[in-house]
C-alpha positions as a Markdown table, in Angstrom:
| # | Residue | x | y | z |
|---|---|---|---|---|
| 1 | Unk | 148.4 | 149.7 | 64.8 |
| 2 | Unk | 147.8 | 146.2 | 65.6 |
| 3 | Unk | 144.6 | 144.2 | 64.1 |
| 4 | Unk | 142.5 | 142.3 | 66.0 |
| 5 | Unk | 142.4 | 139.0 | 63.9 |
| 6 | Unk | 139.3 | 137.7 | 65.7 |
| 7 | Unk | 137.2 | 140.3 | 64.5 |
| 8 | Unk | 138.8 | 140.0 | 60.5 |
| 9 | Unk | 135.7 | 138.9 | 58.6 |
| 10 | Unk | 135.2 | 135.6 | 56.7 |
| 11 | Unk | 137.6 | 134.0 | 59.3 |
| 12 | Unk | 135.7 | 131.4 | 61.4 |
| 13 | Unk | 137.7 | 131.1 | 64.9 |
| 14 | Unk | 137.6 | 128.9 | 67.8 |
| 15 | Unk | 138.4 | 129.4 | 70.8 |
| 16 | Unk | 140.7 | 126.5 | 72.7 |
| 17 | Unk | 142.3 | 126.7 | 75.8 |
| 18 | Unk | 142.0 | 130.7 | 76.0 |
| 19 | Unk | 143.6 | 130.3 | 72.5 |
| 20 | Unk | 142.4 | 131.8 | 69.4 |
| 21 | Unk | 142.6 | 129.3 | 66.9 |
| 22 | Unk | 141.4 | 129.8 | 62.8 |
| 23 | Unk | 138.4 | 127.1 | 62.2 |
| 24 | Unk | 139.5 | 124.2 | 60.4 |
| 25 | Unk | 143.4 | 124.3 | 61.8 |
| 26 | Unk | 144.3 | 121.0 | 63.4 |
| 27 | Unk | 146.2 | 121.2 | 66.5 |
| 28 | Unk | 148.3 | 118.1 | 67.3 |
| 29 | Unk | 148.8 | 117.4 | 71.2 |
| 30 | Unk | 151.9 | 116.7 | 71.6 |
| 31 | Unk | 152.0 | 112.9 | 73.5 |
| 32 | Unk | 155.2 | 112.3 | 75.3 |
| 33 | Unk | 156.0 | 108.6 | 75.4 |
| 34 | Unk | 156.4 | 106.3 | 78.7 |
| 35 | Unk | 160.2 | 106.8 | 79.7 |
| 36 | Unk | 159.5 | 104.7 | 82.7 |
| 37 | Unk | 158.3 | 102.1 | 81.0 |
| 38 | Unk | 160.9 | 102.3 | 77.7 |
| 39 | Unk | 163.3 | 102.4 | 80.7 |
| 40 | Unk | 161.7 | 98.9 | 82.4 |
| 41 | Unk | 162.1 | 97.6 | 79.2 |
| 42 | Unk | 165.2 | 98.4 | 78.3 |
| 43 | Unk | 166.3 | 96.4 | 81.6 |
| 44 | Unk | 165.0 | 92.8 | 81.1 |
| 45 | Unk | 165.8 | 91.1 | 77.8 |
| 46 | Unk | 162.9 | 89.4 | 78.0 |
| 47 | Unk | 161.2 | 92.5 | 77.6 |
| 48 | Unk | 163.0 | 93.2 | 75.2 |
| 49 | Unk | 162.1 | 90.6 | 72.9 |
| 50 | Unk | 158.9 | 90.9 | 73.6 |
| 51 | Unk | 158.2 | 94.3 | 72.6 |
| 52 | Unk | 160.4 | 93.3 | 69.0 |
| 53 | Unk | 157.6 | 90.4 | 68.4 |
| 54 | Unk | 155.3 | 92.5 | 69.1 |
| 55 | Unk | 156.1 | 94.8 | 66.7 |
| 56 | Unk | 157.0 | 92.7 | 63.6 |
| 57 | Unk | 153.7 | 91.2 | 64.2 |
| 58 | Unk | 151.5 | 94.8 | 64.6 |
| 59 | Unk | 153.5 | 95.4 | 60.9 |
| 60 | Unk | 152.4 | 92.4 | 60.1 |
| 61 | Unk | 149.2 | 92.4 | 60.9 |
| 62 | Unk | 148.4 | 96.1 | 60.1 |
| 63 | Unk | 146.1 | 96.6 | 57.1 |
| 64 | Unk | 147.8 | 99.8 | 55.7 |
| 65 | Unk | 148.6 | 99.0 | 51.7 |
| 66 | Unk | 152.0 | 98.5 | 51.1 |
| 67 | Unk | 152.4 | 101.8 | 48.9 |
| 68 | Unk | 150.9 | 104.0 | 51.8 |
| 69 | Unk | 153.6 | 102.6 | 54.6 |
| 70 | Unk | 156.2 | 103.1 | 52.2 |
| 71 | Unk | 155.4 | 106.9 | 51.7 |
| 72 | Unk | 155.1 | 107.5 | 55.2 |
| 73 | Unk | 158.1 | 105.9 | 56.3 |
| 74 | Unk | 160.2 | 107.7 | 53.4 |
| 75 | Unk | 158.3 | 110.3 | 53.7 |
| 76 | Unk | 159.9 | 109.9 | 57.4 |
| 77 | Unk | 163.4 | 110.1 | 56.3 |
| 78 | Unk | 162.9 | 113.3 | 54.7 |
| 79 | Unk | 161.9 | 114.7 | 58.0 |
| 80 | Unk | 164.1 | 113.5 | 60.6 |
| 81 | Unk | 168.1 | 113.9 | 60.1 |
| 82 | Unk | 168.5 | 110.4 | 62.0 |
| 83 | Unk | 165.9 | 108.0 | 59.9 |
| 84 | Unk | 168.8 | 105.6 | 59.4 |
| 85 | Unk | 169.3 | 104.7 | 62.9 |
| 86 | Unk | 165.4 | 103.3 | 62.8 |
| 87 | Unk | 166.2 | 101.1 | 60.1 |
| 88 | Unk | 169.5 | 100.1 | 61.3 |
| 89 | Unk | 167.4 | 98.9 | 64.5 |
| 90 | Unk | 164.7 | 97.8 | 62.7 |
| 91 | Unk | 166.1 | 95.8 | 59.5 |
| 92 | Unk | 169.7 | 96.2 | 60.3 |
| 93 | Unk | 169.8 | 98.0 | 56.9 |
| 94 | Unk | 170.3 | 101.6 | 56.4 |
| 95 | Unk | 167.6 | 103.8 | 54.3 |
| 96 | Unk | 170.3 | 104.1 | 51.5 |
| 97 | Unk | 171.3 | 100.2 | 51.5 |
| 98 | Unk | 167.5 | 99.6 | 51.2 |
| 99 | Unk | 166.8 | 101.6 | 48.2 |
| 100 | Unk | 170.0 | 99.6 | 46.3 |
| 101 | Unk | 168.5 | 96.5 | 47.3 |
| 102 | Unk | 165.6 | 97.5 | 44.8 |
Protein backbone atom coordinates (compact mmCIF):
# COMPACT_ATOMS: atom_id res chain seq x y z
CA UNK A 1 0.00 0.00 0.00
CA UNK A 2 1.59 3.02 -1.09
CA UNK A 3 1.65 6.32 1.27
CA UNK A 4 0.79 9.48 0.29
CA UNK A 5 3.84 11.51 1.51
CA UNK A 6 2.07 14.83 1.17
CA UNK A 7 -0.39 14.11 3.58
CA UNK A 8 2.50 12.52 6.34
CA UNK A 9 2.24 14.94 9.21
CA UNK A 10 4.94 17.38 10.49
CA UNK A 11 6.27 17.49 6.86
CA UNK A 12 5.93 21.01 5.37
CA UNK A 13 5.80 20.53 1.42
CA UNK A 14 5.86 22.78 -1.45
CA UNK A 15 4.74 22.46 -4.45
CA UNK A 16 7.21 23.47 -7.59
CA UNK A 17 6.62 22.83 -11.04
CA UNK A 18 3.68 20.17 -10.33
CA UNK A 19 6.54 18.75 -8.08
CA UNK A 20 6.20 17.85 -4.54
CA UNK A 21 9.03 19.06 -2.86
CA UNK A 22 9.80 18.65 1.35
CA UNK A 23 10.02 22.51 2.72
CA UNK A 24 13.43 23.54 3.35
CA UNK A 25 15.14 21.20 0.35
CA UNK A 26 17.15 23.32 -2.01
CA UNK A 27 16.74 22.49 -5.55
CA UNK A 28 19.75 23.53 -7.83
CA UNK A 29 18.71 24.45 -11.53
CA UNK A 30 20.93 23.02 -13.45
CA UNK A 31 22.61 26.07 -15.80
CA UNK A 32 24.20 24.76 -18.92
CA UNK A 33 27.09 26.97 -20.03
CA UNK A 34 27.36 28.99 -23.46
CA UNK A 35 28.85 26.32 -25.98
CA UNK A 36 28.56 28.90 -28.67
CA UNK A 37 30.28 31.23 -27.04
CA UNK A 38 33.14 28.78 -25.33
CA UNK A 39 33.25 27.70 -29.08
CA UNK A 40 33.76 31.61 -30.43
CA UNK A 41 36.37 31.69 -28.07
CA UNK A 42 38.12 28.84 -28.45
CA UNK A 43 38.64 30.24 -32.25
CA UNK A 44 40.42 33.59 -31.85
CA UNK A 45 43.51 33.69 -29.62
CA UNK A 46 42.82 36.89 -28.83
CA UNK A 47 39.89 35.70 -27.06
CA UNK A 48 41.58 33.56 -25.68
CA UNK A 49 43.83 35.58 -23.78
CA UNK A 50 41.30 37.59 -22.82
CA UNK A 51 39.12 35.43 -21.09
CA UNK A 52 42.67 34.01 -19.12
CA UNK A 53 43.20 37.80 -17.80
CA UNK A 54 40.12 37.92 -17.04
CA UNK A 55 40.12 35.26 -14.92
CA UNK A 56 43.41 35.65 -12.93
CA UNK A 57 42.13 38.97 -12.27
CA UNK A 58 38.30 37.94 -10.92
CA UNK A 59 40.73 35.49 -8.51
CA UNK A 60 42.41 38.19 -7.82
CA UNK A 61 40.08 40.43 -7.15
CA UNK A 62 37.53 38.16 -5.41
CA UNK A 63 37.16 38.77 -1.68
CA UNK A 64 36.68 34.96 -0.65
CA UNK A 65 39.43 34.30 2.43
CA UNK A 66 42.15 32.28 1.29
CA UNK A 67 41.13 29.27 3.62
CA UNK A 68 37.48 29.15 2.12
CA UNK A 69 38.79 28.96 -1.79
CA UNK A 70 41.16 26.42 -0.81
CA UNK A 71 38.37 24.09 0.73
CA UNK A 72 36.19 24.53 -2.10
CA UNK A 73 38.66 23.92 -4.72
CA UNK A 74 40.03 20.67 -2.79
CA UNK A 75 36.95 20.03 -1.77
CA UNK A 76 36.55 19.96 -5.81
CA UNK A 77 39.02 17.41 -6.33
CA UNK A 78 37.38 15.01 -4.14
CA UNK A 79 34.34 15.27 -6.32
CA UNK A 80 35.31 15.26 -9.78
CA UNK A 81 37.74 12.21 -11.09
CA UNK A 82 39.39 14.89 -13.56
CA UNK A 83 40.36 17.89 -10.98
CA UNK A 84 43.88 17.64 -12.31
CA UNK A 85 43.25 18.66 -15.72
CA UNK A 86 41.79 22.22 -14.15
CA UNK A 87 44.96 22.79 -12.47
CA UNK A 88 47.16 21.54 -15.22
CA UNK A 89 45.23 24.42 -17.30
CA UNK A 90 45.10 26.70 -14.73
CA UNK A 91 48.73 26.65 -12.94
CA UNK A 92 50.29 24.09 -15.09
CA UNK A 93 50.66 22.05 -11.91
CA UNK A 94 48.83 19.03 -11.00
CA UNK A 95 46.64 18.82 -7.60
CA UNK A 96 49.31 16.25 -6.27
CA UNK A 97 52.46 18.48 -7.45
CA UNK A 98 50.68 21.32 -5.59
CA UNK A 99 50.31 19.77 -2.31
CA UNK A 100 54.39 18.73 -2.37
CA UNK A 101 55.14 22.14 -3.13
CA UNK A 102 53.86 22.91 0.48
Amino acid sequence: MQQNVLNKPGIPWLLLNSLAVPSGVVIFAQKTMNKKAIEEILESEGLLERFMEMLVDEINNDDEAYDKKGRQLLELCLTYDNADEFFIAICGWSVDSLIEKM
